[in-house]
N, C-alpha and C positions, 0 to 999 in steps of 0.2 A: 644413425641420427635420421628420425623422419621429419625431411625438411617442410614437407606438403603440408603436417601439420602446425607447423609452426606459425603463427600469425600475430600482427600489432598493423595497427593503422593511430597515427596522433591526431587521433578524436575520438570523442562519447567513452565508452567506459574504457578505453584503452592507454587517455592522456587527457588529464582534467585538471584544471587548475580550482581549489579552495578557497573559502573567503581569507584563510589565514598565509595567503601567500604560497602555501604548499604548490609543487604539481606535483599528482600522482601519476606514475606511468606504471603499467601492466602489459604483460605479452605470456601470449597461450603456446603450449608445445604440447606432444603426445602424452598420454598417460604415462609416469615411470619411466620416460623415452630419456630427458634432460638431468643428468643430476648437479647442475650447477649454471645457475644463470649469472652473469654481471653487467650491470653499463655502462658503455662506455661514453661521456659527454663533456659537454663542454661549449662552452660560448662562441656562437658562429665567429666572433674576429676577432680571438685572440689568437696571434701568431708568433713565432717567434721564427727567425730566421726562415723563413717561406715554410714552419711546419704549423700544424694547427695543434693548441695546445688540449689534450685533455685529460681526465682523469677516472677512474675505475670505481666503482661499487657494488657491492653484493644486492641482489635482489631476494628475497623469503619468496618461496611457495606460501601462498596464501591460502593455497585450495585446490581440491580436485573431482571431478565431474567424475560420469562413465567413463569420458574420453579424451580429455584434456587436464595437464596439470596448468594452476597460474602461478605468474610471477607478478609480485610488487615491490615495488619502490617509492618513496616517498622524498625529495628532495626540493634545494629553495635555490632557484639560479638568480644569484647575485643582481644581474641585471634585464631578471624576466623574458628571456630566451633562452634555447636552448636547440642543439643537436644531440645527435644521442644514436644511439645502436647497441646490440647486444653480444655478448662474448657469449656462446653458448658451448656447454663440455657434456660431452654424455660418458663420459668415463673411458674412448675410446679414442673419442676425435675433438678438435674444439673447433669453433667455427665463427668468424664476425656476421651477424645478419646486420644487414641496412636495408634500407631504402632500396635501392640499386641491388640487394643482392646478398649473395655470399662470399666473404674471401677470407682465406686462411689465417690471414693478418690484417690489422685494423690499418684500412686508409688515411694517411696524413695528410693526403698534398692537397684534397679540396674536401670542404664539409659539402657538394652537394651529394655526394653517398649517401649520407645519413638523412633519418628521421628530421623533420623540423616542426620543432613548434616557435613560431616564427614570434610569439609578444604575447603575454600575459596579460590581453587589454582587459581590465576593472570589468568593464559591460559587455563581455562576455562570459564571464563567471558565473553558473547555476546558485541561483541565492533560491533558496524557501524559506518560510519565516521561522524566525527560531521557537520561537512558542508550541509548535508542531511536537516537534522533537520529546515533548514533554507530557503530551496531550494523551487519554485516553477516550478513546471515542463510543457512543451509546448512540447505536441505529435508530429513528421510529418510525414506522410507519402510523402517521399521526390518526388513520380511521381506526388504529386499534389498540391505542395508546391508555389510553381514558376517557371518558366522556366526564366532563366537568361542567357541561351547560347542554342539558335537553332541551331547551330552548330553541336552539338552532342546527338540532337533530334534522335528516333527510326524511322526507317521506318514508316512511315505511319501515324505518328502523326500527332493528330486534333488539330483544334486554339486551344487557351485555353478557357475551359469551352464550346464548341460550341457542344455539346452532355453530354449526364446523362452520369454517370461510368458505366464501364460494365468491365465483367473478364478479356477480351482480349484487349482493345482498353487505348490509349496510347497519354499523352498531352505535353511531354516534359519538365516534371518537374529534378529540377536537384541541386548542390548544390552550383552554382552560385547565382539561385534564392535565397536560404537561406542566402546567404552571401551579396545580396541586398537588402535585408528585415530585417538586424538585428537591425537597428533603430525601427521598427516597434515592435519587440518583448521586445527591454529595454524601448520602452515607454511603453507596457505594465506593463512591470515588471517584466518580467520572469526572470530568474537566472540558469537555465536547458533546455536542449533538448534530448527530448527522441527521435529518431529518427529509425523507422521502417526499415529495411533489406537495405543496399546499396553497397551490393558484388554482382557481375557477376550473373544475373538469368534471368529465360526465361519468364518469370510473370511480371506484371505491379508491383504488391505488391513485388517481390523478395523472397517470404521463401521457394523458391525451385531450392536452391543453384546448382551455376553450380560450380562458383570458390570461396573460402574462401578466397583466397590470393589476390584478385582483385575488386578496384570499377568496376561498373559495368560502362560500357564507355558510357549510356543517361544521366549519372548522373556527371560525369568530373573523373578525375585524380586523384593519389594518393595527384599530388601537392595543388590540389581542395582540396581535404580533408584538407588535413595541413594549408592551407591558413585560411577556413572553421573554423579549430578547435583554429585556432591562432585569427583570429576574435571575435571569442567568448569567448576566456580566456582573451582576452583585454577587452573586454564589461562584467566582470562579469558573463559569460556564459558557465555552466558546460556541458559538450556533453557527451551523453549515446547511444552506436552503441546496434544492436538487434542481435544475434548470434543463430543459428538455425542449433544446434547438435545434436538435436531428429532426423531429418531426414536430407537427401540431396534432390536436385531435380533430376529429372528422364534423366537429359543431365550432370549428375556429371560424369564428366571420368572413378573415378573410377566404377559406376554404369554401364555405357555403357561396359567396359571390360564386366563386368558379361554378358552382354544381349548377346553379339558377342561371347565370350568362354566360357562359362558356367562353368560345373567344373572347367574346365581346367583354370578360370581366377585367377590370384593368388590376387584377391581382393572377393573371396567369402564370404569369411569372414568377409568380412565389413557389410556384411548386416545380417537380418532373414531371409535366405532361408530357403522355405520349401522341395521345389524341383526344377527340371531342366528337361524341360526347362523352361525358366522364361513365364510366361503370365500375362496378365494386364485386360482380361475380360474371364467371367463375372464379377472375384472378385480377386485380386493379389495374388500369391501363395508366396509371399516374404510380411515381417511384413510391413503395411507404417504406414502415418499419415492419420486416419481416413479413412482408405480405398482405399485411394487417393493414383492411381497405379504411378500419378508422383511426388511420397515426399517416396522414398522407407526409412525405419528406420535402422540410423546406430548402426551396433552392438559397443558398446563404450564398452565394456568387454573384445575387441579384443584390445592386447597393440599396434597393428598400429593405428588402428583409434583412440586409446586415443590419443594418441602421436603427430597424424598430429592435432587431434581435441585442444587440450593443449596448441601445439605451433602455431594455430588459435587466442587464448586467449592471450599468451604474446605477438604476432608478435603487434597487435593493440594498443595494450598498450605501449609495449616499443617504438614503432617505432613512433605514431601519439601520444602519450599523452591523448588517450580519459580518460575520468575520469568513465565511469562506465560500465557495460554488460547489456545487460537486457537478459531473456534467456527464450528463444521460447520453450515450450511446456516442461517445467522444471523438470514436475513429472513424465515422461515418461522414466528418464534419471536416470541409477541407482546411488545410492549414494556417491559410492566409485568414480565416476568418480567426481562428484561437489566436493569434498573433496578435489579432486586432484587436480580441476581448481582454487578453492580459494587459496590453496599454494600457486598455480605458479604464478595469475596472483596479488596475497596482496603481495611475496614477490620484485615484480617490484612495484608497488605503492599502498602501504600498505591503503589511503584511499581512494582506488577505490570505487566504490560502487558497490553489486551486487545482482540487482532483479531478481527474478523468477517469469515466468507467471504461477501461480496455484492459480484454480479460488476455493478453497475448503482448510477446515483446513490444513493449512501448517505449524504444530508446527515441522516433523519431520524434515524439512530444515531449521530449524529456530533455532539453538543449538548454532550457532556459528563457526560451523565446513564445512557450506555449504554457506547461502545465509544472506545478510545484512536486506532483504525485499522482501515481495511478492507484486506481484497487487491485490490490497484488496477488489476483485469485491463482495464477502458479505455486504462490507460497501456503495457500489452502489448499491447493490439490495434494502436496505432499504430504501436511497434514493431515489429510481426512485417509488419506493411503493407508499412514504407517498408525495411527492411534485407532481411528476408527472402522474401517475398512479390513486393515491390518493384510492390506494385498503385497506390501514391502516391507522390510526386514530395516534394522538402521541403518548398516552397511549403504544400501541404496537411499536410502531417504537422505543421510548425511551428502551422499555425488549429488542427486535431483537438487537438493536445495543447494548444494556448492553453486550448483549452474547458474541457480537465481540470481545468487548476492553477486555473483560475475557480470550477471549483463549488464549491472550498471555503477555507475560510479556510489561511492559511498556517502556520498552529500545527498543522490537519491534514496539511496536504500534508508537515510536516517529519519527520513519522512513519509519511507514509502507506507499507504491504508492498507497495512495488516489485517486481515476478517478470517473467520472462521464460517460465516454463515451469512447469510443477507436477505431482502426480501426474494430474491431472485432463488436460490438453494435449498435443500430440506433442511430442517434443523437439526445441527449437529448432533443434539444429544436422539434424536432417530437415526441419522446414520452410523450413532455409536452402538448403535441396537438396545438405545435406551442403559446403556452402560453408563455408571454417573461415573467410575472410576479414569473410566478410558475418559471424560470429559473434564474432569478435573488435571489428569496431565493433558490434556490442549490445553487449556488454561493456563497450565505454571508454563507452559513453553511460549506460549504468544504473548504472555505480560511479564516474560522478563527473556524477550529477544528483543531486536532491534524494531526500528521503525516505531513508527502509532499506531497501536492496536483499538481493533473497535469491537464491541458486543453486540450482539443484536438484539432487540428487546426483549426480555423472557427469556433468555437462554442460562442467564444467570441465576435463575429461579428452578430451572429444567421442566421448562416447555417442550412439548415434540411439534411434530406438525411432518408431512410430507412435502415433494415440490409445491410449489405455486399453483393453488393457493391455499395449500395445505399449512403453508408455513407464515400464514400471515393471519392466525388466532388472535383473538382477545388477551389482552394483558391478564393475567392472573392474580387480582389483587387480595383472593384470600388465604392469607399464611396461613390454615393450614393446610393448604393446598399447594404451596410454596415450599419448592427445597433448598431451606435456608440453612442446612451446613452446604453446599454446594454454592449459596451466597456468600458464608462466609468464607470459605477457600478463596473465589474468587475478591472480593474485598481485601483479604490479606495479601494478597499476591499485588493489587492495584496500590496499596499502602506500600507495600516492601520495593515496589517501583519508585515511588515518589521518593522514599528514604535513601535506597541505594542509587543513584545515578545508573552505575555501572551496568546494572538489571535494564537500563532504560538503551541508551544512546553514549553513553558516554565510553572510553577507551577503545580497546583493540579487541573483536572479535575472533573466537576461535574454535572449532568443533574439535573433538580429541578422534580421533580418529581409533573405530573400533575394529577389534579381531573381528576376522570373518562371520561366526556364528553368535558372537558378543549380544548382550540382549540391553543393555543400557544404552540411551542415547544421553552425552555430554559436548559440552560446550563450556569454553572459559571466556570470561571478558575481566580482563586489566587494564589497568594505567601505569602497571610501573610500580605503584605501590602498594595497592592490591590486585587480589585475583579473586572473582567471584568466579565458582566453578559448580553448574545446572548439571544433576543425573538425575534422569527419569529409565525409572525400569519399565520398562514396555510390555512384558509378560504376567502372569498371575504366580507367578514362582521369586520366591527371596532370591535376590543376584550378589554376590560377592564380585564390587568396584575395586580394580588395582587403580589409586591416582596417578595419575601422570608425573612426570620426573622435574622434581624442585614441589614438591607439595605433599604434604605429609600432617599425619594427627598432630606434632605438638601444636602448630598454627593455624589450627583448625576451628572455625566458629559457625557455629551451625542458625543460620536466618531464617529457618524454617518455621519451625515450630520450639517450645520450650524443653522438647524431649531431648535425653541425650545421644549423641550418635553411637550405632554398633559399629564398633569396631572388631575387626580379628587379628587387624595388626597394626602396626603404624599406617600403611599404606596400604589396607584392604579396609573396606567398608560394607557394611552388610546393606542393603538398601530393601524395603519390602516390597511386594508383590503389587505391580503399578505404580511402585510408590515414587516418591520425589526427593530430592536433596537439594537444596541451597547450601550452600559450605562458604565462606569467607576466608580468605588465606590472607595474612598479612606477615 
């Protein structure tokens, strides 16, 4: 038994308590090391004759990485505490872990040994809002969305699409466009808009604020907005604004004081100055984003900038009714400020929703106390690996993403911003070397896996584009130019979402764990009363599926499409080359 790796701490994704009462506890050992977990728990004081009373349960492997297998458990203590420790057997030896350690036999005479979760207090329980759960999300970056009013086109703006994107040049996208195109996105299916930076800035992209209090006027008016947000809450249509508090841009007023009065500006303190006078080459002598002398970093520790930045947060909320924040460079931005903005802007509409871009473990914004959800670019790395890349095999792509749905509790992972692409990445279907097959299973894998998945605009159409800002093109609005069986795949898969739950968030997730060289990647999600069970073939070769044990042709119903499934036997399934299965067991 390797005890080293053995590890559980009662918090964040290791012991979490549920809105439904539930606490889940989880504890990691070596790969194949443990073949049987149990634990042992029990109410700190209940006693019986000076012994502490407890009782036993089996724990499931839930999963397993390169390097670690898990265990779960899900249980309801009577009166919202709990101790607890684990019975571990590796086929050899068995062992008690606690708190305090290891002993050959489980400690009676004091629970402080063990693990404590000392009260299931209400308001500390991770709530995000449930609407989330259900939600599919549509990226925009609104300069290249549509243009619906040349009116309040930028100087110098090109047709549309009549050049590649570039950092400076400008097509008159705006939010008229969005607001004639919201038939186009309910017949997709979407049910969210995430929409990149649209306050007052000097950038095509916008995240180098000039005004916080202002659309930016290529884009329309407050009243645009409101029209914009009322259109979309008629169609079902949740709207997410992008707020960019890490920094401001280099023409923010109060930045400009600094540049003209230096000490003497009474906004120095808004920023990281190092010294005076300010300069911009060869390298900024004041903190920015990435170096970049025109995104200076506001100091959010100064209570002016919390304050105007805070009342940034309610003013859009209260005033337009957006339903969520997404938040530009999240981790750059110390804690006690996001503490603050969740107060202020949950106690205006309590199921707001609020993402954070942090592309790396974000368990420390994930308490409850900060963010509802992060962009889950871990879960697109994998992705882009085993479909489009094709640098790993399932084998490994199934451990890599084991590790994901590990690091955090399941209340997160049910909300966590699933993407495949963003304004920030090339476009997928270029890193798929323009393969629509290999983009079609992304697709059936990321709109019937967990979390809320989002599209990026044009990707559904199959747009290319390279990095940034190769990947932030003109919307494509003439069919036929438009690859609309590659719409339609993806619209059927957004509908087979909303229909089945199961496809969405709902029951027990499960990978089927493949042979070594196995070329199908599956996963089942149940409740008990069905099993929805996902194979995607991964190679350009027909794969013959053995199903997994308790699931067989007679109970088989195929969600896919109206074809009938090959079989070659009860429990062998022919699957075609890249191709996809939906299967329903009941």
């Amino acid at each position: 038994m390797l005890k080293e790796a053995i590890y559980h701490r009662p918090k964040d994704n290791y012991a979490y308590v549920c809105t439904n009462g539930e606490l889940h506890i989880q504890i990691r050992t070596q790969k194949g090391d443990i073949k049987k977990v149990s634990l042992i728990h029990g109410d700190p004081y209940n006693w019986v004759d000076g012994k502490w009373i407890t009782a036993e349960a089996s724990m499931k492997k839930s999963g397993s990485d390169q390097l670690f297998d898990y265990w779960f458990i899900s249980l309801k203590p009577p009166f919202k505490r709990l101790r607890y420790g684990f019975i571990l057997d590796d086929g050899a030896e068995s062992a008690v872990y606690t708190e305090k350690g290891y002993y050959t036999e489980a400690p009676v005479d004091d629970t402080a040994y063990y693990f404590c979760f000392p009260f299931m207090n209400d308001a500390d329980i991770f709530r995000a809002p449930d609407w989330v759960k259900n939600t599919v999300w549509y990226q925009i970056f609104p300069e290249r969305f549509a243009n619906g009013n040349k009116d309040n086109d930028p100087d110098g703006a090109l047709p549309w699409g009549s050049e590649e994107p570039a950092p400076n040049n400008f097509f008159g996208g705006d939010m008229e466009g969005v607001i004639d195109h919201i038939d186009y996105l309910k017949e997709l299916g979407i049910s969210g808009i995430y929409f990149t930076p649209i306050f007052k800035a000097y950038s095509n992209h916008k995240y180098d604020t000039i005004d916080y209090m202002e659309i930016d006027p290529q884009f329309g008016s407050k009243e645009t907005l409101k029209k914009l947000i009322e259109v979309c809450h008629q169609n079902g249509i949740k709207v997410m604004l992008d707020a960019v508090f890490n920094h401001s841009g280099f023409y923010f007023p109060q930045f400009q004081d600094v540049l003209k009065n230096g000490e003497k500006s009474v906004y120095k303190n808004w920023f990281h100055i190092h010294e005076f006078p300010l300069v911009t080459e060869p390298r900024p002598n004041y903190d920015t984003f990435a170096f970049t002398p025109f995104m200076p970093k506001l100091n959010t520790e100064n209570p002016d900038v919390r304050e105007y930045l805070l009342e940034v947060g309610r003013y859009w909320v209260r005033e337009f009714n957006i339903d969520g924040w997404r938040l530009d460079v999240a981790n750059e931005v110390d804690h006690a400020f996001w503490r603050d903005f969740r107060k202020e802007v949950k106690a205006i509409k309590p199921d707001l929703y609020i993402l954070g871009e942090i592309w790396h473990d974000s368990m420390p914004w994930l308490r409850g106390d900060q963010f509802d959800a992060v962009m889950n670019y871990p879960f697109t790395t994998n992705i882009i690996n085993l479909f489009a890349k094709r640098t790993i095999g399932v084998k490994e792509f199934i451990e890599n993403m084991s590790h994901v749905i590990h690091m955090y509790p399941k209340t997160i992972n049910e909300v966590a911003f699933n993407l495949v692409g963003s304004h920030d990445t090339p476009r997928i279907l270029t890193l798929c070397g323009e393969d629509i097959e290999r983009l079609k299973q992304i697709y059936s894998l990321l709109l019937t896996f967990g979390g809320t998945p989002c599209i990026y605009y044009g990707d559904e159409i199959g747009m290319t584009g390279s990095q940034d800002p190769g990947c932030r093109k003109c919307m494509e609005w003439d069919k036929e130019k438009q690859n609309l069986e590659l719409f339609h795949h993806v619209q059927t898969l957004i509908c087979l979402r909303k229909e089945h739950p199961l496809l969405a968030n709902e029951g027990e997730f499960s990978f089927v764990s493949p042979a070594e060289e196995e070329s199908c990647l599956a996963y089942t999600k149940t409740n008990g009363e069905k099993t929805i069970l996902v194979i995607l073939n991964t190679t350009e070769e027909q794969a013959v599926y053995t199903l997994p044990d308790g699931l067989c042709k007679t109970n088989a119903k195929n969600l896919w499409n109206n074809e009938e499934l090959e079989w070659e036997n009860e429990q062998k399934l022919k699957i075609n080359e890249n191709g996809t299965a939906i299967i329903e067991f009941s």
